[in-house]
RONU-808141 format. One record per residue (C-alpha): x, y, z; residue in three letters. Coordinates in nm, 2 decimals, padded with zeros to 4 digits. Example, Ala and Ser with C-alpha at 12.3 -4.5 7.8 and 13.67 -1.06 7.14 Angstrom:
% residues 2
+--------+--------+--------+-----+
|     px |     py |     pz |   r |
+--------+--------+--------+-----+
|  01.23 | -00.45 |  00.78 | Ala |
|  01.37 | -00.11 |  00.71 | Ser |
+--------+--------+--------+-----+
END
This chain:
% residues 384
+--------+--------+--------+-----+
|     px |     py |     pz |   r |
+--------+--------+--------+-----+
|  00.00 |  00.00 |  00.00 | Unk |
|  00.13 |  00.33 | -00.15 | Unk |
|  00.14 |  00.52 |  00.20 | Unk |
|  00.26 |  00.28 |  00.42 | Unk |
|  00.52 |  00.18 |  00.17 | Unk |
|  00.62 |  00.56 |  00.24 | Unk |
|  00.65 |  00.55 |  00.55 | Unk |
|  00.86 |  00.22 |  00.57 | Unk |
|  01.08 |  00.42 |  00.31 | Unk |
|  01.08 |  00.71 |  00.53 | Unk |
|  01.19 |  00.47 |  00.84 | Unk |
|  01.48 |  00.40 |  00.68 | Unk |
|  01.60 |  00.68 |  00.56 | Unk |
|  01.64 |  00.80 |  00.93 | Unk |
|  01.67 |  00.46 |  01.11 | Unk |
|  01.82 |  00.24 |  00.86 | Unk |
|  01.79 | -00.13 |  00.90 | Unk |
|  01.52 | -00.14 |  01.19 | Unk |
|  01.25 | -00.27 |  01.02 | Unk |
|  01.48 | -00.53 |  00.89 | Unk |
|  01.60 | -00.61 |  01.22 | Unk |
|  01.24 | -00.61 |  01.38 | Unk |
|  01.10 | -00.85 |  01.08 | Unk |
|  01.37 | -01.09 |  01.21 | Unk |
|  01.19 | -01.13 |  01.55 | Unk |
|  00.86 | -01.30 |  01.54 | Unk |
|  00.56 | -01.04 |  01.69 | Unk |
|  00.51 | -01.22 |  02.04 | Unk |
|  00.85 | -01.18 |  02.13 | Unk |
|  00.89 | -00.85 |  02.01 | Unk |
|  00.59 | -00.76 |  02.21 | Unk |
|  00.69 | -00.92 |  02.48 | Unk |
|  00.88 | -00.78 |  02.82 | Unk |
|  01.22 | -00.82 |  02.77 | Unk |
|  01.20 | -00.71 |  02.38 | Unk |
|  01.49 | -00.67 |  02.19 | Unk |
|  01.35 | -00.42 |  01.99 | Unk |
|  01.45 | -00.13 |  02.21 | Unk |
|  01.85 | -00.20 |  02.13 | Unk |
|  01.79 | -00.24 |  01.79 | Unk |
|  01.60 |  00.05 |  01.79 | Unk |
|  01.94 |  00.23 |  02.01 | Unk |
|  02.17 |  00.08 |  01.75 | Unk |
|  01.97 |  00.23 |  01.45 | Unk |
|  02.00 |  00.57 |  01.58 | Unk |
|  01.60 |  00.58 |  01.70 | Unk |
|  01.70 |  00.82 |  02.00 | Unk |
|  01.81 |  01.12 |  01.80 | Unk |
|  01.55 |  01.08 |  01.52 | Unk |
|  01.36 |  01.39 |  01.62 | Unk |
|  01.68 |  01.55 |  01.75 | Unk |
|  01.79 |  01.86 |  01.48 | Unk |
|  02.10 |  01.77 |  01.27 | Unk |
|  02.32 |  02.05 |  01.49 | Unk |
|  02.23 |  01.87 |  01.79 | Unk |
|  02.44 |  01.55 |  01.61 | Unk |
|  02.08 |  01.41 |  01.56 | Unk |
|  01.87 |  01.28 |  01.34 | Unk |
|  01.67 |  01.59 |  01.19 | Unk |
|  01.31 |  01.42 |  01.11 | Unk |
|  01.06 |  01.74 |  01.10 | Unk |
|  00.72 |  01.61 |  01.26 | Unk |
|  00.60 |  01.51 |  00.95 | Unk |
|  00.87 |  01.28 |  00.92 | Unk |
|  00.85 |  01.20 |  01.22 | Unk |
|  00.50 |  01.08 |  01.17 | Unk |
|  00.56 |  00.84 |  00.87 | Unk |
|  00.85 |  00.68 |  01.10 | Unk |
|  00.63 |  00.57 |  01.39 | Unk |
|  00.36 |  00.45 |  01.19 | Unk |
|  00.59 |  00.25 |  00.98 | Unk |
|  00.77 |  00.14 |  01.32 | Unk |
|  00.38 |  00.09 |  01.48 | Unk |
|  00.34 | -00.14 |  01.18 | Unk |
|  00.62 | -00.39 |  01.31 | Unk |
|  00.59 | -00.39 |  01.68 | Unk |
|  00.32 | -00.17 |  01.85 | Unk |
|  00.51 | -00.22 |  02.17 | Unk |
|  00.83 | -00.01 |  01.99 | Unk |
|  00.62 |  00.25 |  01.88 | Unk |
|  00.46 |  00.29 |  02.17 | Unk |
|  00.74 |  00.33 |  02.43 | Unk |
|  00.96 |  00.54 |  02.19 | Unk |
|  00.69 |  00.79 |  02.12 | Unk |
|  00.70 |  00.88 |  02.52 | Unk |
|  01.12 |  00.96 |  02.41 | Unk |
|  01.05 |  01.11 |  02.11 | Unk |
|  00.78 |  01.40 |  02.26 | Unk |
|  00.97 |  01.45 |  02.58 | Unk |
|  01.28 |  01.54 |  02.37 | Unk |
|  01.14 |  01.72 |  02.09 | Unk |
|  00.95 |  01.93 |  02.36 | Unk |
|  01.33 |  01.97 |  02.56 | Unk |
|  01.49 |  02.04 |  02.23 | Unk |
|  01.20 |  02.31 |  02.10 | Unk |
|  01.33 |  02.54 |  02.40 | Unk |
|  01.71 |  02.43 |  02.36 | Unk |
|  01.86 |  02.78 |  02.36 | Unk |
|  01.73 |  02.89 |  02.75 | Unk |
|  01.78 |  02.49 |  02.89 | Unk |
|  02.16 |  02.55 |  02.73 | Unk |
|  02.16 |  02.86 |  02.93 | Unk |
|  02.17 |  02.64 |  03.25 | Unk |
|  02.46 |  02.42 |  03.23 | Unk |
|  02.41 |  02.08 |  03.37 | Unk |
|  02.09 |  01.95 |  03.16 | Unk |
|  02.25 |  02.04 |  02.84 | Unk |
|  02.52 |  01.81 |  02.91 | Unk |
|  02.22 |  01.54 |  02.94 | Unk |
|  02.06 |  01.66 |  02.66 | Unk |
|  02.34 |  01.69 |  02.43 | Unk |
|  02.41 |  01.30 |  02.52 | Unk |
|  02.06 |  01.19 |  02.39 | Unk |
|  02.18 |  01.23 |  02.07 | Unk |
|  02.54 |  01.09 |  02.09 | Unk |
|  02.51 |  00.83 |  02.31 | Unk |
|  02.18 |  00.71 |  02.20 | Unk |
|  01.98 |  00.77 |  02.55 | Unk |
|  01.68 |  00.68 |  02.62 | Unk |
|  01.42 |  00.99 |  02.78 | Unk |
|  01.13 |  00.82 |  02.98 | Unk |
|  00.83 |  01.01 |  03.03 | Unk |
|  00.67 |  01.08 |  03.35 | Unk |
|  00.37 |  01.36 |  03.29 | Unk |
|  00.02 |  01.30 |  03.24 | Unk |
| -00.15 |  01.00 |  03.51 | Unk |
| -00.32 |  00.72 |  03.36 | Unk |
| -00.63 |  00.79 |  03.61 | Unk |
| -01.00 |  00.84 |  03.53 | Unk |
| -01.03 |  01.20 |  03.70 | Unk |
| -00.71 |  01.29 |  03.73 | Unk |
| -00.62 |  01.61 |  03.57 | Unk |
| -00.35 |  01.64 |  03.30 | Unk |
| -00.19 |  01.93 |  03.42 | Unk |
| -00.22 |  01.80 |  03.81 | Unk |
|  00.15 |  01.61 |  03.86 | Unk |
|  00.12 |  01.40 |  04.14 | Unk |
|  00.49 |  01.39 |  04.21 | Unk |
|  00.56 |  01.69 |  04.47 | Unk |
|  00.85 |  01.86 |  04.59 | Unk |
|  01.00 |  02.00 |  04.94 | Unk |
|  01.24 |  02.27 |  04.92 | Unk |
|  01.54 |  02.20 |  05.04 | Unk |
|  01.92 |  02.32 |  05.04 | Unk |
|  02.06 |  02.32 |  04.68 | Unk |
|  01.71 |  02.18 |  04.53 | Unk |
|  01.45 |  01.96 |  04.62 | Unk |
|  01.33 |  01.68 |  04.77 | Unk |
|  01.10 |  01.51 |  04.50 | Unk |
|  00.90 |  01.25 |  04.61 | Unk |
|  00.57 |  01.04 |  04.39 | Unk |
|  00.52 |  00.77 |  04.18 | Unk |
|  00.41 |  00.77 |  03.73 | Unk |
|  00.24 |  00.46 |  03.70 | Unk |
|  00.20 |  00.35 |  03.39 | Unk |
|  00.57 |  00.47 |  03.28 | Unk |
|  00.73 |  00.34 |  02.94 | Unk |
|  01.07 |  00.30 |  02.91 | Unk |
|  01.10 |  00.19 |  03.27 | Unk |
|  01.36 | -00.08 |  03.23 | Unk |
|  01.57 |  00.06 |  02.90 | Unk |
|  01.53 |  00.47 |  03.02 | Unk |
|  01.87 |  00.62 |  03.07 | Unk |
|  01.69 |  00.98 |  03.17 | Unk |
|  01.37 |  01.05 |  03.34 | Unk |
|  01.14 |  01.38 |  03.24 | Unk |
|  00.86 |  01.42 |  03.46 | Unk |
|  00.64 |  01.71 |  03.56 | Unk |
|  00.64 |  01.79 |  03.94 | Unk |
|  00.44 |  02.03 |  04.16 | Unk |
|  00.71 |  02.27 |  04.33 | Unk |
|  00.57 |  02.48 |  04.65 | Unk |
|  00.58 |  02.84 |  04.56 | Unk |
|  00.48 |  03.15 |  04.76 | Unk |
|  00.12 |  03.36 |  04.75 | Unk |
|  00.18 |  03.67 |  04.46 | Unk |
|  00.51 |  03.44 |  04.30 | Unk |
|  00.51 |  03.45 |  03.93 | Unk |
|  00.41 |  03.10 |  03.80 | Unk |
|  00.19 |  03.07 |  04.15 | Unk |
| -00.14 |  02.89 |  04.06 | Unk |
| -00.37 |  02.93 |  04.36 | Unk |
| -00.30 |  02.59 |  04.55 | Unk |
|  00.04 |  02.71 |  04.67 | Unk |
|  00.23 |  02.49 |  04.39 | Unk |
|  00.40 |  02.59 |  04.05 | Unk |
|  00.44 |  02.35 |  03.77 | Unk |
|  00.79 |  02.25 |  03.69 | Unk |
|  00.97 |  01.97 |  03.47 | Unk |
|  01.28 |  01.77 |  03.61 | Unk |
|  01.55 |  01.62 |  03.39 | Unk |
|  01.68 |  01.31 |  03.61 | Unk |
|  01.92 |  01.07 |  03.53 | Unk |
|  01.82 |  00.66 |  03.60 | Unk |
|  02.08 |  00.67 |  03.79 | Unk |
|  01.95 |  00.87 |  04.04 | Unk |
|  01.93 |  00.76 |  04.42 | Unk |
|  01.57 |  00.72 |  04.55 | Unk |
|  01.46 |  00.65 |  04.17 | Unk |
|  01.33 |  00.23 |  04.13 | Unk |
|  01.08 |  00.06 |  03.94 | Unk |
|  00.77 | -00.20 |  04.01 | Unk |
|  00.59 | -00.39 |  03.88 | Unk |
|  00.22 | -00.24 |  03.73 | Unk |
|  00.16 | -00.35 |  03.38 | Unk |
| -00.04 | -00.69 |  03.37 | Unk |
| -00.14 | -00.68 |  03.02 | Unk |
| -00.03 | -00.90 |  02.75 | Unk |
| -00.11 | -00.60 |  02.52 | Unk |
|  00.21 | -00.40 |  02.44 | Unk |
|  00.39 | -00.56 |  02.70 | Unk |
|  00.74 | -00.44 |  02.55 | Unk |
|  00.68 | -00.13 |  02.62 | Unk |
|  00.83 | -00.15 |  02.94 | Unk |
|  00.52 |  00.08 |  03.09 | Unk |
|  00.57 | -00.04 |  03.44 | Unk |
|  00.57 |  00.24 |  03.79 | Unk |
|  00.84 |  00.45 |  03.85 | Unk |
|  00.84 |  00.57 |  04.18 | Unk |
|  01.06 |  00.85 |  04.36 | Unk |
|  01.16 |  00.83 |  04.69 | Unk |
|  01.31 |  01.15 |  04.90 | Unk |
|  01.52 |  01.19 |  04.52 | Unk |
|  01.74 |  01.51 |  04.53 | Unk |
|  01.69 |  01.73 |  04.23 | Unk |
|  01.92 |  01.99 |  04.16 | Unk |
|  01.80 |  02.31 |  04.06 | Unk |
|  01.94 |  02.31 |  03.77 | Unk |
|  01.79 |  01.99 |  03.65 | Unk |
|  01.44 |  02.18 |  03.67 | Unk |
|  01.27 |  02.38 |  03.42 | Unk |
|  00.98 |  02.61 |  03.56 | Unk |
|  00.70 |  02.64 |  03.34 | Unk |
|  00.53 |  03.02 |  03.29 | Unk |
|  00.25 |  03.08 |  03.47 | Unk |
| -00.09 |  03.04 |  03.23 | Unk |
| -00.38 |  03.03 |  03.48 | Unk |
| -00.55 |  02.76 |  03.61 | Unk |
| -00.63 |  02.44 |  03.31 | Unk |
| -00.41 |  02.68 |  03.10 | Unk |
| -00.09 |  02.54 |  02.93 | Unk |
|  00.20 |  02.72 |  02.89 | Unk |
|  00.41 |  02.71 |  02.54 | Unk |
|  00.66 |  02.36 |  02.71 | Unk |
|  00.33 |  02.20 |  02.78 | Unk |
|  00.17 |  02.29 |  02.45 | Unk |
|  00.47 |  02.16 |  02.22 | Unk |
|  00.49 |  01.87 |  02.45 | Unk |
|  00.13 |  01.82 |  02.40 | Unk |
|  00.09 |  01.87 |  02.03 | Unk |
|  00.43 |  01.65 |  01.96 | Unk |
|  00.23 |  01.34 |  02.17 | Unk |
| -00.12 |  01.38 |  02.01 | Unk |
|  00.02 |  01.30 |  01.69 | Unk |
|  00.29 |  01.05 |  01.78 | Unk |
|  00.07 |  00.84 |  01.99 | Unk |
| -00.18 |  00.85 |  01.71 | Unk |
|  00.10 |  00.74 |  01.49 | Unk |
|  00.15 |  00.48 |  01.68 | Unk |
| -00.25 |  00.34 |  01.66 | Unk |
| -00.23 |  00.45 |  01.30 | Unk |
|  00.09 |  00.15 |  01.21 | Unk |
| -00.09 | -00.12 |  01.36 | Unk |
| -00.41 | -00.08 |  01.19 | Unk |
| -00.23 | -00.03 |  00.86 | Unk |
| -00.03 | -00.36 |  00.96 | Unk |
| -00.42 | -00.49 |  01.00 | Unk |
| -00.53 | -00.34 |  00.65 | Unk |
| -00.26 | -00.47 |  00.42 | Unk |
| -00.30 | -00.82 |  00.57 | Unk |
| -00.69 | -00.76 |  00.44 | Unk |
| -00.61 | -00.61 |  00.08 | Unk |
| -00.48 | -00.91 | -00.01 | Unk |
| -00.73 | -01.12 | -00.01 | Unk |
| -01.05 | -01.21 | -00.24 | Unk |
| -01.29 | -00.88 | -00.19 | Unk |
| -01.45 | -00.66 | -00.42 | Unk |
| -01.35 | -00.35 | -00.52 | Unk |
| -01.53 | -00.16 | -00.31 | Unk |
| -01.53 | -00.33 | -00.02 | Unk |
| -01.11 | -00.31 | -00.03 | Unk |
| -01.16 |  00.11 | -00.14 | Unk |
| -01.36 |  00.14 |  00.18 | Unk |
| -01.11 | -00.01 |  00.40 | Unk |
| -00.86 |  00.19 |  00.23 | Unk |
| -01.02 |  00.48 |  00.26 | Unk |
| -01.13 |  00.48 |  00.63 | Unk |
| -00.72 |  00.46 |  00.67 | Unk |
| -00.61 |  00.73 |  00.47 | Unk |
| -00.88 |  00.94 |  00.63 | Unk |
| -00.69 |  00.92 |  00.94 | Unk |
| -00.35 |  00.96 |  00.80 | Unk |
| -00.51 |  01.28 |  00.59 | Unk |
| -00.58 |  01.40 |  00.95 | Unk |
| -00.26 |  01.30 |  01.10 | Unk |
| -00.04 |  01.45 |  00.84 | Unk |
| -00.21 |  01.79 |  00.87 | Unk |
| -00.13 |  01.83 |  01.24 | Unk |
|  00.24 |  01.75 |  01.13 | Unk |
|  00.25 |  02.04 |  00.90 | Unk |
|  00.09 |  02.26 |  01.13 | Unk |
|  00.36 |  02.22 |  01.36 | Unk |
|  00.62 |  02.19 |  01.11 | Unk |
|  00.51 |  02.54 |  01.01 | Unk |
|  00.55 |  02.68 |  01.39 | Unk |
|  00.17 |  02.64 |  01.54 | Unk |
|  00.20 |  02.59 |  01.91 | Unk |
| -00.08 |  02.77 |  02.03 | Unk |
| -00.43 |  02.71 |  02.19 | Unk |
| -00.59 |  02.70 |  01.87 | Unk |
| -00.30 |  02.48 |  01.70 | Unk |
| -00.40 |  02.21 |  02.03 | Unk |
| -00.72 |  02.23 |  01.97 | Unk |
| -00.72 |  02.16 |  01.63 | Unk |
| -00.43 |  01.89 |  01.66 | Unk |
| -00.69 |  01.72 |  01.95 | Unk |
| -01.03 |  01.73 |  01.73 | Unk |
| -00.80 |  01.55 |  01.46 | Unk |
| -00.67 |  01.32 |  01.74 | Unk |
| -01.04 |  01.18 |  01.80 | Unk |
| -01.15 |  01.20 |  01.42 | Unk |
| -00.85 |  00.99 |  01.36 | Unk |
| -00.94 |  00.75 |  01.60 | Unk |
| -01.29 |  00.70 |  01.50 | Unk |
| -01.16 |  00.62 |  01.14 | Unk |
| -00.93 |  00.36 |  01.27 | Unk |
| -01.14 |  00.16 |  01.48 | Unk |
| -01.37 |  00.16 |  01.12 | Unk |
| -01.06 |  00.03 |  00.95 | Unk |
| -00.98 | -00.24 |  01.24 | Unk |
| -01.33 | -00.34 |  01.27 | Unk |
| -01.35 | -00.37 |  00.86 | Unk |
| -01.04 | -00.51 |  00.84 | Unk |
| -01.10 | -00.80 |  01.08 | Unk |
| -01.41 | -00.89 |  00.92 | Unk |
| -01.27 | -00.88 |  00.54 | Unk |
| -00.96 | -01.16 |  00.72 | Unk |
| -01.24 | -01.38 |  00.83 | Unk |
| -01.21 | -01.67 |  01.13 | Unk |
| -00.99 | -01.88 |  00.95 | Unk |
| -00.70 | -01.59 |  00.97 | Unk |
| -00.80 | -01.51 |  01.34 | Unk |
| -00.79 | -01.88 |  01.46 | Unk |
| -00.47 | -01.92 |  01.26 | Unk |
| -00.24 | -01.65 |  01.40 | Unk |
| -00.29 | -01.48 |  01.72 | Unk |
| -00.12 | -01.18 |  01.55 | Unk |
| -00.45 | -01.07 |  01.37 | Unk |
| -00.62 | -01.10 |  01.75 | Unk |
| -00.34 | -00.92 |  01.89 | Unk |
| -00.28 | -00.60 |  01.63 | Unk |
| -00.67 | -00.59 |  01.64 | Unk |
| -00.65 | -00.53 |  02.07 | Unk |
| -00.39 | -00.28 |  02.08 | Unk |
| -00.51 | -00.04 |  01.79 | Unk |
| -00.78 |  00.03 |  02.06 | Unk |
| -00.53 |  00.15 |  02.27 | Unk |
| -00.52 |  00.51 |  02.15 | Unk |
| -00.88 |  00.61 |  02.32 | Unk |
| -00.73 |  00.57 |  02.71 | Unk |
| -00.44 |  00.83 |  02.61 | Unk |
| -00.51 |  01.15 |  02.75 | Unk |
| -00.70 |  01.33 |  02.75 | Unk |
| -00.98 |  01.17 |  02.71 | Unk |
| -01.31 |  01.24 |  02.49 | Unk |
| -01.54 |  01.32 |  02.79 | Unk |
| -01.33 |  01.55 |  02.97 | Unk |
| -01.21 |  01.70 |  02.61 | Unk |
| -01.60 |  01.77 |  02.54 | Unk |
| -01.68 |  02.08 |  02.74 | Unk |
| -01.34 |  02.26 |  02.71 | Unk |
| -01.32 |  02.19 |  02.33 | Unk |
| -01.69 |  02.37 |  02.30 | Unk |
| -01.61 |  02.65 |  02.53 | Unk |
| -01.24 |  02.72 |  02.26 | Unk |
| -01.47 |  02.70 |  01.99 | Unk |
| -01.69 |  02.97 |  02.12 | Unk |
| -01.39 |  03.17 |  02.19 | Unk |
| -01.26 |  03.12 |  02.53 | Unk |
| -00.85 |  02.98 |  02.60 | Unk |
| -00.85 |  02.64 |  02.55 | Unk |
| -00.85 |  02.47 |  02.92 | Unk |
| -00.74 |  02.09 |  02.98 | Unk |
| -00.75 |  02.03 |  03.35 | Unk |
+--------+--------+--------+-----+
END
């Protein structure tokens, strides 16, 4: 199929030899814990891929960006997955290199995502019904030199392979403070390394669904954060997101939807070659395109500099759109396969589970609904 050939092409051109490596592995192991997808993925250069070309990385614009994931989402969800939780945290580090250079430390961290392959785990939004986006539950305590962080992010990816942690943490600030948001906290985003004392991991994910992904709990205990290793974000008022949280935002919507967007079209191509009619095989096809259409023109939109409100919003209503059309293409394309292809390979089953997995990313559809209504009649787009 013409576009995810493109995207397979695209893959490697920035990653070459990955899907090679990844079509080596059967799927259950490569969705598996323990995966060796992740150091193939290391050894093909996946860590800088997003990282500009004067950073010593990759250079992949979002759009890009896009067709690699999807191609990568294609071979092993579980991949895809995991290294879209890198690939946001450090495009969204990287979007505001020139003030985090400015500090000294981080950079040094930074600049080593792209040269010695690191991996950047993500600790930000909770996977809780309720729980607010913008709400961190990690909190600090002010201490000499720093903080003293303590919390848990449960689901986490990358939780075994991460060489660096990013996670957003509440940091007490004072009544009349700039960045103060009426609860006595201020948002702030921490750049640890693994190595960290107080940093471990335990068990959480009981899923046989993208199981590689490594998305198990990382939890912080009494961990000493420099102040240089944190980033405050600007004050925006309350549900409001500052321009870190928007890029960081608008980077995941479409990556994650990347992700979803692979292992359907792994689904559809499996269909197209079979015995169907014409238009039965145009339909599937087109329910996938529809969300790629969609995907592609929130990459261009932030390949041509929209961060704001109105670029989120937009980038979200395509987010759901896009989901909607996949679960058509899944449920089509699992029906144009037949029983006799489900019973005979549990991959059909499994790609079929895990393209579902893009409705329990945040934020979700419900709590999106009355925000998304009140931006369109011309408020500031909240997400709390």
């Amino acid at each position: 199929m013409r576009s995810m050939d493109h995207a397979r092409e695209t893959c490697e051109a920035f990653l070459p030899g990955l899907l090679d490596k990844l079509d080596d592995i059967p799927l259950p192991e490569l969705e598996a814990p323990g995966s060796p997808a992740l150091d193939h993925f290391r050894a093909c250069g996946g860590p800088g891929l997003v990282i500009p070309t004067r950073y010593h990385g990759g250079g992949a614009d979002p759009l890009q960006a896009l067709a690699v994931v999807r191609a990568v989402g294609a071979h092993s969800p579980s991949l895809a997955v995991a290294t879209t939780m890198h690939h946001f945290s450090v495009a969204t580090l990287f979007t505001l290199a020139d003030s985090v250079q400015r500090s000294g430390m981080e950079w040094a961290l930074l600049e080593g995502i792209a040269e010695q392959g690191l991996l950047v785990a993500s600790g930000f939004a909770e996977g809780r019904p309720g729980q607010g986006i913008l709400a961190p539950t990690v909190r600090a305590k002010a201490v000499e030199g720093g903080y003293l962080v303590n919390g848990s992010k449960k689901p986490c990816s990358l939780s075994a392979s991460m060489d660096l942690l990013t996670a957003s943490v509440a940091l007490p600030s004072k009544e009349g403070e700039e960045g103060h948001d009426g609860d006595g906290t201020e948002l702030a985003v921490m750049l640890l390394p693994r190595a960290t004392e107080g940093i471990g991991v335990h068990p959480f994910w009981k899923s046989w669904a993208l199981a590689g992904a490594e998305s198990d709990e990382v939890r912080l205990t009494d961990v000493f954060v420099d102040e240089q290793l944190l980033m405050r974000t600007a004050a925006a008022g309350p549900g409001r997101l500052d321009e870190l949280q928007t890029t960081g935002f608008l980077w995941f919507e479409l990556l994650i939807s990347a992700c979803y967007s692979g292992a359907a079209g792994a689904l559809v191509e499996r269909a197209l070659v079979r015995k169907h009619s014409t238009s039965d095989r145009a339909d599937l096809v087109t329910r996938l395109e529809t969300a790629n259409l969609l995907l592609e023109g929130v990459a261009r939109m932030l390949r041509d500099g929209e961060s704001d409100d109105a670029a989120l919003g937009k980038a979200l209503v395509a987010r759901f759109a896009a989901q909607d059309a996949l679960g058509g293409a899944v449920r089509r394309a699992v029906e144009m396969l037949g029983g006799t292809a489900f019973i005979a390979s549990s991959e059909v089953a499994y790609l079929a589970a895990v393209s579902h997995g893009l409705g329990f990313h945040p934020p979700s559809r419900a709590s999106f609904a009355a925000p998304y209504l009140e931006h369109v009649a011309g408020s500031p787009l909240r997400l709390a």
